[in-house]
C-alpha positions as CSV (number, residue, x, y, z in Angstrom):
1,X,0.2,54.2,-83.1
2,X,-3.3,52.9,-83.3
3,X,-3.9,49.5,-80.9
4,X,-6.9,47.9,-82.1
5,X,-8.3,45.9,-78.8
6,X,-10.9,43.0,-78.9
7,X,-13.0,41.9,-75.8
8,X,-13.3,38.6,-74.8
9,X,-15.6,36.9,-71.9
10,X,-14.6,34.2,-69.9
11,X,-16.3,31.2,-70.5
12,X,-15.8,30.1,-66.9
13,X,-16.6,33.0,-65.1
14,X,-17.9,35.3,-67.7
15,X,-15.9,38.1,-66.9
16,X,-14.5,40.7,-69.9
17,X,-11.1,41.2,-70.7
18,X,-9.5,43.0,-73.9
19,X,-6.7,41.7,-76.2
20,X,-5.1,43.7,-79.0
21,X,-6.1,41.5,-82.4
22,X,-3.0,41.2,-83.5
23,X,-2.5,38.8,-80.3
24,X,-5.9,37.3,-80.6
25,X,-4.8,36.7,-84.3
26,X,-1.4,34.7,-83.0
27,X,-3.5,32.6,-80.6
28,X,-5.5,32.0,-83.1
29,X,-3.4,30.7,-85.4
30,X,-1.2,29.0,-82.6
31,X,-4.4,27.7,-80.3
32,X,-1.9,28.6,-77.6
33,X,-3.6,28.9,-74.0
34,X,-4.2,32.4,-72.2
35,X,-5.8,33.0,-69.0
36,X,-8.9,35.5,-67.8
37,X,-8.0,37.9,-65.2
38,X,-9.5,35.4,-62.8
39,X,-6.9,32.7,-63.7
40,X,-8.9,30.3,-65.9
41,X,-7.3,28.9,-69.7
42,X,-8.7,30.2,-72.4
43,X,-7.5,28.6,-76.0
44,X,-9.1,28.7,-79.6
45,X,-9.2,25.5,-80.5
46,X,-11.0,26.2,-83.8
47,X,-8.6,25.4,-87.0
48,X,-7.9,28.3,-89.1
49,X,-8.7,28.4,-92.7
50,X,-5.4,28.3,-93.3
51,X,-5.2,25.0,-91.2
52,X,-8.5,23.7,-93.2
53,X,-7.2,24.2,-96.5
54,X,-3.2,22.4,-95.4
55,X,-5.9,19.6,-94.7
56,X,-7.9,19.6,-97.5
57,X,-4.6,19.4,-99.5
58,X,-3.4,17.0,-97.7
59,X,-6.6,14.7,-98.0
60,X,-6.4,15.4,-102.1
61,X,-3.1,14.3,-102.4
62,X,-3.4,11.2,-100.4
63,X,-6.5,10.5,-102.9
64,X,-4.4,11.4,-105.8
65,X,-2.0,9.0,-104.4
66,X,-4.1,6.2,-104.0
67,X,-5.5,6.1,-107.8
68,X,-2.4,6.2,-109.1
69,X,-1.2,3.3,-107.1
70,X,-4.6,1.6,-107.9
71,X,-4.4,2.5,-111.6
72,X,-0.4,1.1,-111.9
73,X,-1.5,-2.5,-110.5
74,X,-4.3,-2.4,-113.0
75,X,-1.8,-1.5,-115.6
76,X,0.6,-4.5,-114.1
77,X,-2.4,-7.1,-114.0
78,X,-3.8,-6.3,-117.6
79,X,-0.6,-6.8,-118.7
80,X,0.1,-10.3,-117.2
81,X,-3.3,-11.0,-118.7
82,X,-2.3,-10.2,-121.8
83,X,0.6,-12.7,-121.3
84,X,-1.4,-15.6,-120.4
85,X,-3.5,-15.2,-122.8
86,X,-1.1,-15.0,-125.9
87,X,0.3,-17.8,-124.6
88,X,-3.2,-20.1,-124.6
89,X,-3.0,-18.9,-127.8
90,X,-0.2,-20.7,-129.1
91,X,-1.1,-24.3,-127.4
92,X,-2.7,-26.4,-129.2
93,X,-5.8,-27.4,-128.5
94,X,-6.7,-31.4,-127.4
95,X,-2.7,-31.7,-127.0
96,X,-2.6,-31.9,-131.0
């Protein structure tokens, strides 16, 4: 079995501590909080890339969103446009 371990420092006290990856990669992904050997939190509160690109999604699809509704109620005014003006159309001018 082969324990990959990744060192960490404090950044209250400074002090070095190891982690295997695999639980640096959980935390990570989680942003759960961990403690030094001294007591103090430690968290990653960095988004993942994983986390970035949910987001980035996210933010096209509410933009997606938004011109479609924008481009219906164009659709829905041109059309009642179009109504009003067939209709001056067909009145006669000067009440004739």
């Amino acid at each position: 079995m082969d324990i990959q371990l990744h060192e960490i420092s404090c950044v209250v006290c400074g002090v070095s501590f190891w982690i295997t990856k695999s639980y640096q990669k959980e935390l990570r992904r989680c942003h759960n909080t961990f403690y030094c050997p001294n007591g103090h939190s430690q968290n990653y509160p960095a988004k993942t890339e994983g986390e970035k690109a949910i987001e980035e999604r996210d933010r096209y699809k509410r933009w997606y969103n938004d011109q479609k509704e924008t481009s219906q109620s164009l659709a829905r005014s041109n059309s009642a446009l179009r109504g009003v003006i067939e209709r001056n159309k067909q009145v006669p001018k000067g009440g004739e």
